[in-house]
N, C-alpha and C positions, 0 to 999 in steps of 0.2 A: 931495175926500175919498174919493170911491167909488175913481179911481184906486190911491191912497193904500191904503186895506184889501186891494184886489183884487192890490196890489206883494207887501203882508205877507202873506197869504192864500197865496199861491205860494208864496213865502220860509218860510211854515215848513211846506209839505206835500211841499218836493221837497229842505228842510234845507240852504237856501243861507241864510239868518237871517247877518247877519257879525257877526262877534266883533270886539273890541277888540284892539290888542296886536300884531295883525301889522304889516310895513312899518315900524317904529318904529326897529328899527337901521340905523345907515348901512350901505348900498350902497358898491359900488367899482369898477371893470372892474378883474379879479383883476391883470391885469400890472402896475398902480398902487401894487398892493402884493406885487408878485415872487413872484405868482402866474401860472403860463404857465394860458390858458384850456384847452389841448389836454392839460393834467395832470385838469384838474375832466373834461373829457368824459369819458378815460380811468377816472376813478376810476368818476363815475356810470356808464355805460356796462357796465361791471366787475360793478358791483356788483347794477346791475337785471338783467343775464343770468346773477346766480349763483344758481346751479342749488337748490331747497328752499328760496326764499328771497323774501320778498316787500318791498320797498322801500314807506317809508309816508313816511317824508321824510329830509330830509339837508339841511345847513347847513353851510358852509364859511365860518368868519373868521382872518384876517388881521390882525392890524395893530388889532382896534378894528373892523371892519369887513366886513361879508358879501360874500364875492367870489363864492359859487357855494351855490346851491341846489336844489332840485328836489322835487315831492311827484306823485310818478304818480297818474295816476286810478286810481280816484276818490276818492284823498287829496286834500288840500286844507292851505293853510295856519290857516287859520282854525280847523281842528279840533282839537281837543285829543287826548289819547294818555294810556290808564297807561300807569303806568311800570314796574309790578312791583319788581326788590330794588333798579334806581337814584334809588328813595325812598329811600335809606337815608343816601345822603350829603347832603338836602337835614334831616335827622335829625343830623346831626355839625353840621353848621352851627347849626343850634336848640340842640344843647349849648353849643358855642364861645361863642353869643351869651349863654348863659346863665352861662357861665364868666366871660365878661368883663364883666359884670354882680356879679360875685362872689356869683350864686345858687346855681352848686356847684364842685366842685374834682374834677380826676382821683381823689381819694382817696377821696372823697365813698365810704361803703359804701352797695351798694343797698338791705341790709335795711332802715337805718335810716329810710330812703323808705316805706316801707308797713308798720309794726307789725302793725296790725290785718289784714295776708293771711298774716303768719307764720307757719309749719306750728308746732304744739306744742313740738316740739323743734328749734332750731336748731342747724344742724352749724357746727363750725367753719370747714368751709369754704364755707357758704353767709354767715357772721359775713363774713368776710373779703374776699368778695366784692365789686370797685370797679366804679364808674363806666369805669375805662381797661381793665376786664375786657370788659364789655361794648361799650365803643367798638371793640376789637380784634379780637372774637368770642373770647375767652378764659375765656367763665365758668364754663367746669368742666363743664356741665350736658350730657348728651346732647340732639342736636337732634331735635324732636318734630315732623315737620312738619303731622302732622292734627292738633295740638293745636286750634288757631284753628276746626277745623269740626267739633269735638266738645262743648264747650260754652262758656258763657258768662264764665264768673270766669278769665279769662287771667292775673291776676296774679297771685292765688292760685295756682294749678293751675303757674305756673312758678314759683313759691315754692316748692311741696313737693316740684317733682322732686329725684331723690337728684346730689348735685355729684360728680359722678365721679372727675374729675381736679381738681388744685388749681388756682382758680382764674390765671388770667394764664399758665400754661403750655403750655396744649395748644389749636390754634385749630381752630376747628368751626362754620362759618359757620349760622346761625338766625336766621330771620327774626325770632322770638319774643324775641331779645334785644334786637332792634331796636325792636321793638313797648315793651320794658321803659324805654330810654332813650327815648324819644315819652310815655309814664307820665308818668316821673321828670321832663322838662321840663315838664309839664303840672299837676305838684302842687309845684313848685317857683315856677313863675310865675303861674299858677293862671290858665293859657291852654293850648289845644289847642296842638300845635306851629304847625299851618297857621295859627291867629290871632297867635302870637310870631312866626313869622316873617314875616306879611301886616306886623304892626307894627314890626317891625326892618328888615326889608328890602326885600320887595313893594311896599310903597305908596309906596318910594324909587323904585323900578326898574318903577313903573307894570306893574304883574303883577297883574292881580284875576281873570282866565279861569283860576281853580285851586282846584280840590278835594281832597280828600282821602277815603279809606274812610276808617270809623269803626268800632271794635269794639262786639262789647252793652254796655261799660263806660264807652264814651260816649267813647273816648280816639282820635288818628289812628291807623290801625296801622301807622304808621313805617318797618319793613320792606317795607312793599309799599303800592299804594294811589293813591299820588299822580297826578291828571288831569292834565294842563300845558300847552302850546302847546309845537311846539317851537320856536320864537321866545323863546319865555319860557327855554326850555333855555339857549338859546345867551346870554342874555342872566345868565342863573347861571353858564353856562360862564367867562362875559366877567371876573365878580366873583370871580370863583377866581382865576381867570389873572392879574388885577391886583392880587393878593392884599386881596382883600377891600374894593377902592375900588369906588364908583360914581360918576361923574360927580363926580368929585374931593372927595367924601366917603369919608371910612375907615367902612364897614356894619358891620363886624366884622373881629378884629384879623388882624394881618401874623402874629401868632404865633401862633394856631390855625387859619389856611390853611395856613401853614407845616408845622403838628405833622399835621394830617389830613391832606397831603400827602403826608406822608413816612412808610415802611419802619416798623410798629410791630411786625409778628408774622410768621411764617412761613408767610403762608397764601397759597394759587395758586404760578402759576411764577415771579413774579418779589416775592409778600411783600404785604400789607394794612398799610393807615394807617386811620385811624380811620373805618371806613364808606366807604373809596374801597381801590381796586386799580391797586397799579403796574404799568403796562405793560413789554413786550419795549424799547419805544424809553425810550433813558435821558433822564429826569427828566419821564415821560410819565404821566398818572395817569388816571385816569376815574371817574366812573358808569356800574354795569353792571347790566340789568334780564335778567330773560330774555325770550325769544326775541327778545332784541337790541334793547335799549335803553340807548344809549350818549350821555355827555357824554364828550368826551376833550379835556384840557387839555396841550397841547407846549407848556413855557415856552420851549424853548430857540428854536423856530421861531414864538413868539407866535402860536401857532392856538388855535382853538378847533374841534370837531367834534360836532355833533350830530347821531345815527341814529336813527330810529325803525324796525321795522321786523318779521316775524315770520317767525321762521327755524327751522330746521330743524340750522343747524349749531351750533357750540359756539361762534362768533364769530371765531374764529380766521381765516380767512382772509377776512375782511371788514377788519378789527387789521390782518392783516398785509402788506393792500392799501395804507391806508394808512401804514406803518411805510416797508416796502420799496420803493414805486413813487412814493406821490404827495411823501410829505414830501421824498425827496431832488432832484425837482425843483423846489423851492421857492429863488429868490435872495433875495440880502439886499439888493439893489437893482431900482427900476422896473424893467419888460422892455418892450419897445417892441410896441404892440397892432397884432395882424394879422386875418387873415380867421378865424382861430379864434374869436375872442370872440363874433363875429355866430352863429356856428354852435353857440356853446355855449348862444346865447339862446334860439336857435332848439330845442336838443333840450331845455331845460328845462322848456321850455311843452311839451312833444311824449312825452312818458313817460306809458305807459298800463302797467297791470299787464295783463295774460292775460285778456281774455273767455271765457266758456262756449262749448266748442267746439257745432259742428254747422250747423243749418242755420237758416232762419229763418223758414220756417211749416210746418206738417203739417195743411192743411186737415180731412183725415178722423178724424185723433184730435182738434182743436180743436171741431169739429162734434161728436162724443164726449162731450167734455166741457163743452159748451154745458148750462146749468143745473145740471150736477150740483157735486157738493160729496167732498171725500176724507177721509175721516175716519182719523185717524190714532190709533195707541196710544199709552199713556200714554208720555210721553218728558219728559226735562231740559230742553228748550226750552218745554216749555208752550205747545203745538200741541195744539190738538182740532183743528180741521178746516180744510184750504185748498179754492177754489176759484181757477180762473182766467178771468178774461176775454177778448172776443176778441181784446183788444190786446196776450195774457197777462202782464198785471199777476195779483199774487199776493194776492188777497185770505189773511188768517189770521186765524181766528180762535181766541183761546185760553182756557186752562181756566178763567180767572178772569173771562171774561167781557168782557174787553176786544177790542180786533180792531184793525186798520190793513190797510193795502195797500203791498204793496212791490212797486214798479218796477223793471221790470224790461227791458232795453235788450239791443236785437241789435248785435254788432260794438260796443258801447258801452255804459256805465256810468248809470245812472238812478237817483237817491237820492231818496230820502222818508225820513219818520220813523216809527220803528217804537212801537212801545207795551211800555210797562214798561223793558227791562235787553236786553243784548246778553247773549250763551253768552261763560261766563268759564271760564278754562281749574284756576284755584283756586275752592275752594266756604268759604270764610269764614263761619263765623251771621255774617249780618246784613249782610254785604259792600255791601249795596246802600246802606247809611246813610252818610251822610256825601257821595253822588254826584248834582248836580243834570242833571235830562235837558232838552232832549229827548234821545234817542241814535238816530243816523242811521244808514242801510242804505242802500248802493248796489248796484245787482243786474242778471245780463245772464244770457242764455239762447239756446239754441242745441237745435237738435233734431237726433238723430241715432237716426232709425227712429221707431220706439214709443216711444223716451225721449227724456224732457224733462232737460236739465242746465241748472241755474241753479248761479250764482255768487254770495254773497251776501257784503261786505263791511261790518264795523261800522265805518265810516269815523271816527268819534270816540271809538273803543275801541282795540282790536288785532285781536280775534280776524276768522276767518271761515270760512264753511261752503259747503261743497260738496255738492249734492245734486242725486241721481239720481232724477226720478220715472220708474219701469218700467210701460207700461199695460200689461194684456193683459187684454181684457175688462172686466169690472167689480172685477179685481183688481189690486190698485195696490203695489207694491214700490217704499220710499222707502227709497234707500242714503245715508247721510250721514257727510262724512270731516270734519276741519274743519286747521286750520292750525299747531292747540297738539298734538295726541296725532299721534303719526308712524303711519302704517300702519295706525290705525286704523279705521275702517269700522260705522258702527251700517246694523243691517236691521229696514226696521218695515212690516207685512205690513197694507197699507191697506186700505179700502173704497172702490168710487167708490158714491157713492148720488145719488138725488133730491134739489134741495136743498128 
């Protein structure tokens, strides 16, 4: 028994705790299914040294089958990911199912969904407004995107804005209408989406490592939000792809994968279907999140492609990595397995992101900072004050009173769990409802002079932070970049004290 607590004890102070859900889909050696392995090295390879760009996992299937994957440290498969806007297609799916239910119809208008948030005066073309308006992003309405972090009656407050254009004509992608269909399925079925679709399709496809944000209205916020596996991705990926089967159950119909598939509006470069975007490669579609969060489904080559990851580019050449290089080496038959495949095993396990540069001790500033404590100004993270120990692990303690210690690893990666929320790159009221913790931070450090650089990773978020502590004397300069704001740079002008 004492063994036993002293396993879990570890497991959850360094956030190895294992999750349910991984390992569940078949495996394959990629040539079995006319996959050459020296295409996956290539694409992985590619894609972990492009440049602004941090890889958090990636899943290649085949045929029904995972032929290649990879999660650099201090990723992990086990950890979950939001997703930001590619919730939105897992929201088209919760209507489909609720269409095919004949709970509503494309035609469906949305006022007649909420009376009681109806502005005094309704416009004709707020009257007019469909279900297939807001599946397409077509509702007329200019997109508001601090609406969600200015207050609480979201359906309301998108009720009264003025309908600019007529609805179903002019497309203007908003998270906020997304948010509106996530509503409408949830006073319709009179379930959160995440509980209608745990009960339609999740507890078919063994998926329960999944959360969703929640608004103050108590609703998911559809648009953005969603926690997942990405195991679980590819396993949604899989039900798309086979239009809507799972292990030879039909979950939801061949004709609303079909319709959210396909070309409904004129929006991006190649056109929007209902909450998904069609790709440069033809009959190629996706989930697309930002800072790169991608399902992408190739009927034509039976793939499926899962990325998690937090970038700096528009997605584009990560798209057209695979587009251009990997899919046209793909055969429609076995290929005969060589010394590649050992070597692609080999670099999967072997992908590390970028450690804190520098060195790895400064005996005379650690002696320095022996006892004392940093006290920091008021900031978004909710730091009052760090210390370090001599092993410099990062004691924090913050304004509410709580505190933890983050690990932190020279030449290498060291996770624990943090207290409270990771740094989110949207400020949502109440963003934090609807998300169960604990949430992990993996951390490495490197000294170069008088400054300390730590690395810190939300390994079961997205984000992460970069931070510079400057000594000079008793005054402490903390520079901090993070992974979402490009170029950005905060400066916060510390104390070292007694602690």
């Amino acid at each position: 028994m004492k063994k036993v607590f002293s396993i879990l004890l570890l497991s959850i102070l360094f956030g190895t705790v294992a999750y349910a859900q991984t390992n569940e889909l078949p495996r394959s050696v990629p040539e079995e299914q006319g996959v050459p392995s020296k295409a996956l090295i290539a694409l992985f390879d590619s894609l972990h040294a492009m440049p602004q760009t941090d890889i958090h996992s990636m899943i290649v299937m085949r045929h029904g089958k995972v032929v290649g994957e990879f999660y650099p440290a201090p990723f992990a498969a086990e950890y979950q990911h939001t997703q930001y806007s590619s919730s939105k297609t897992l929201v088209s799916m919760a209507v489909g199912l609720a269409i095919d239910e004949n709970r509503l119809r494309l035609t469906d208008r949305v006022a007649t969904f909420f009376p009681e948030y109806l502005p005094d005066t309704v416009s004709a073309r707020l009257a007019s407004m469909t279900l297939r308006d807001l599946l397409t992003m077509q509702s007329g309405i200019k997109p508001d995107w601090g609406m969600r972090s200015k207050g609480v009656e979201w359906i309301r407050t998108f009720l009264g804005k003025p309908v600019e254009n007529k609805p179903g004509e002019v497309f203007a992608y908003d998270s906020m209408v997304t948010y509106m269909l996530s509503a409408i399925v949830q006073r319709v079925t009179g379930k959160k989406v995440l509980d209608y679709l745990k009960e339609k399709l999740f507890n078919f496809m063994n998926i329960s490592v999944v959360n969703w944000e929640e608004s103050p209205e108590g609703v998911n916020t559809g648009g953005w939000g969603l926690h997942i596996q990405s195991e679980s991705l590819a396993k949604i990926g899989q039900l798309w792809l086979d239009g809507g089967v799972w292990n030879g159950k039909q979950l939801i119909s061949r004709k609303w994968i079909a319709q959210m598939s396909t070309k409904q509006a004129n929006g991006g470069d190649f056109g929007y279907g209902f909450q998904t975007w069609m790709c440069a490669y033809p009959g190629a579609v996706r989930a697309d999140g930002a800072l790169g969060q991608y399902v992408i489904v190739v009927p034509e080559k039976d793939v499926v492609i899962v990325l998690t990851e937090a970038s700096f580019t528009n997605g584009k050449p990560q798209r057209n990595l695979i587009w251009n290089k990997f899919l046209p080496s793909l055969s429609d038959k076995p290929l005969p397995v060589g010394e590649d495949y050992a070597r692609l095993q080999q670099k999967q396990a072997a992908y590390q992101l970028p450690v804190a540069e520098g060195r790895a001790g400064n005996k005379a500033m650690m002696k320095r900072l022996s006892g004392k404590k940093i006290v920091i100004p008021e900031n978004k993270y909710g730091w009052k004050e760090v210390s370090f120990t001599e092993s410099l692990q990062m004691h924090i303690v913050k304004t509410d009173g709580t505190s933890y210690t983050q690990p932190l690893g020279y030449g290498k990666w060291l996770t624990g769990t943090i207290a409270g929320y990771p740094p989110y790159s949207i400020n949502p009221i109440g963003w934090e409802k609807g998300l169960d913790g604990p949430f992990y931070a993996s951390g490495s450090y490197g000294w170069k002079k008088n400054t300390l650089n730590v690395m810190i990773h939300y390994v079961n978020w997205v984000t992460s932070l970069n931070l510079q502590w400057q000594f000079d004397g008793d005054k402490v300069v903390l520079l901090v970049s993070n992974n979402y704001a490009k170029n950005k740079v905060e400066k916060f002008e510390c104390k070292l004290c007694a602690e």
